[in-house]
C-alpha positions as CSV (number, residue, x, y, z in Angstrom):
1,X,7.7,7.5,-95.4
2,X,4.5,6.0,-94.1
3,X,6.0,3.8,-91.3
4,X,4.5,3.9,-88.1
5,X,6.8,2.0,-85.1
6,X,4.1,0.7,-82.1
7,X,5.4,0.6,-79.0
8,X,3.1,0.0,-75.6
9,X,5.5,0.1,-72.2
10,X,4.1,0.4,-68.6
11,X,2.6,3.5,-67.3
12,X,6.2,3.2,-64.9
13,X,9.2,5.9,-65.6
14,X,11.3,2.8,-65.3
15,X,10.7,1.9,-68.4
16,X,10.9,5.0,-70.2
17,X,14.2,4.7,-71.3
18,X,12.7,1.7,-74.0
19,X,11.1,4.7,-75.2
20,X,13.7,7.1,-75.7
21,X,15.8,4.1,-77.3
22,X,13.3,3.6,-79.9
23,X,13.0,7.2,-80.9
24,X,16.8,7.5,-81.0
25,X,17.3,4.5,-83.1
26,X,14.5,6.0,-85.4
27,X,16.3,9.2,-85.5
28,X,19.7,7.9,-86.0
29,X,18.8,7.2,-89.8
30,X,18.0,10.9,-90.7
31,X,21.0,13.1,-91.1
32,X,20.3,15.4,-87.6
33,X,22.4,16.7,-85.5
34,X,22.7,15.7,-81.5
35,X,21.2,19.0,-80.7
36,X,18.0,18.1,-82.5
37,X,18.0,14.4,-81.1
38,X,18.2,15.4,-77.5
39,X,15.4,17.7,-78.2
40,X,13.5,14.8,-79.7
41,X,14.2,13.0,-76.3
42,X,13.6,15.3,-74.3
43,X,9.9,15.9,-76.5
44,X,9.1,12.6,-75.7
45,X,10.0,12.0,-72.3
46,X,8.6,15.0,-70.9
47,X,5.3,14.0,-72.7
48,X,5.3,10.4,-71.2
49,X,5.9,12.2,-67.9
50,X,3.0,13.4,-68.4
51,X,1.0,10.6,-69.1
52,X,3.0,9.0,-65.7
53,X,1.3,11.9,-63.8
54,X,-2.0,11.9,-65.1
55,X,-2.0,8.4,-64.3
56,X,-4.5,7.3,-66.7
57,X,-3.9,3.9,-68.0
58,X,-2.1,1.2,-66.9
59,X,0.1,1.2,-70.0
60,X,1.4,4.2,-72.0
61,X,1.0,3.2,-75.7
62,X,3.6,5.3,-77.6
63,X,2.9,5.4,-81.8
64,X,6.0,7.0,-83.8
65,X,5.7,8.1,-87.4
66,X,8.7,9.2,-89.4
67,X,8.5,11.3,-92.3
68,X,11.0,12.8,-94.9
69,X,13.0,15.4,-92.2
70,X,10.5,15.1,-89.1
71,X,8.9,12.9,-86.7
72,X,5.2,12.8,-85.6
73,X,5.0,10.6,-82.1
74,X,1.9,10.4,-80.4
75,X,1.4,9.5,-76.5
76,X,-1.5,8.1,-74.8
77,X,-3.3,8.5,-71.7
78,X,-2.8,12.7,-71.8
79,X,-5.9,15.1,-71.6
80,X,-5.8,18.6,-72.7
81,X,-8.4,19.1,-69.7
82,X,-6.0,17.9,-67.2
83,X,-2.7,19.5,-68.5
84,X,-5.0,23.0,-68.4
85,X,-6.6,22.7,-65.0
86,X,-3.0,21.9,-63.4
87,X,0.0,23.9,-63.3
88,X,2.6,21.7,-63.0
89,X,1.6,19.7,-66.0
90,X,0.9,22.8,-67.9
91,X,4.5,23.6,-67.0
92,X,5.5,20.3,-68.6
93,X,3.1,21.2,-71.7
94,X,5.0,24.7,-72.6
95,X,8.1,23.2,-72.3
96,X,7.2,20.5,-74.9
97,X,5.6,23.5,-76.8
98,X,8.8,25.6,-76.7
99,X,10.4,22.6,-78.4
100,X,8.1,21.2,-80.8
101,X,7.0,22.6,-84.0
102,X,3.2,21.6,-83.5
103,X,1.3,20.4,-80.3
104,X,-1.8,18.6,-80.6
105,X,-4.4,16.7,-78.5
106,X,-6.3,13.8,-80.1
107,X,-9.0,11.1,-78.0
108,X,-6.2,11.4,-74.7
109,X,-3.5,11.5,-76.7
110,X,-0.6,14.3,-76.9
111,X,0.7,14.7,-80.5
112,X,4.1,16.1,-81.1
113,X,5.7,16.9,-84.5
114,X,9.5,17.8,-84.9
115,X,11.1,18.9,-87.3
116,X,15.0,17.9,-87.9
117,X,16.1,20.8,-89.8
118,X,17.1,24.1,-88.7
């Protein structure tokens, strides 16, 4: 597809729920099942809980890229350094990694790709 949807929202969980409305809406196009989208959810809010923790930035800045049967999102303010040297966010990270099809780190940023098929 080629589309990227920007979205920058306090580093505050109050305002994660923007977040997880924008990836549904996103997802709502494609042809997946509510399984898959509360995965997708969950994906991202568990990896803009961890940018809450790490605390950062002041802002989370959230970059979603939909392709033909997946999503790509990536999340800023999250080092690899950080999620490895504590165990509560490397608790976090395998539970995103148990649900993604590919984890990344890029320049503090936690790339997730999903897949909407079986």
């Amino acid at each position: 597809m080629g589309d990227k949807v920007y979205l920058t929202i306090p580093a505050k969980p109050r305002y994660l729920s923007l977040a997880r409305l924008n990836v549904s809406g996103i997802c709502v196009e494609e042809d997946i099942d509510m399984d898959t989208l509360g995965d997708i959810r969950l994906l991202l809010t568990e990896s803009c809980n961890l940018s809450f923790a790490m605390g950062m930035k002041d802002t989370i800045d959230i970059v979603m890229e939909p392709e033909e049967g997946a999503i790509r999102f990536r999340v800023s303010g999250i080092s690899e350094e950080k999620v490895e040297a504590d165990e509560r966010l490397a608790i976090t990270a395998m539970i995103i990694e148990s649900l993604a099809d590919e984890v990344s780190y890029d320049d503090d940023q936690l790339v997730v790709y999903k897949t909407f098929g079986a």
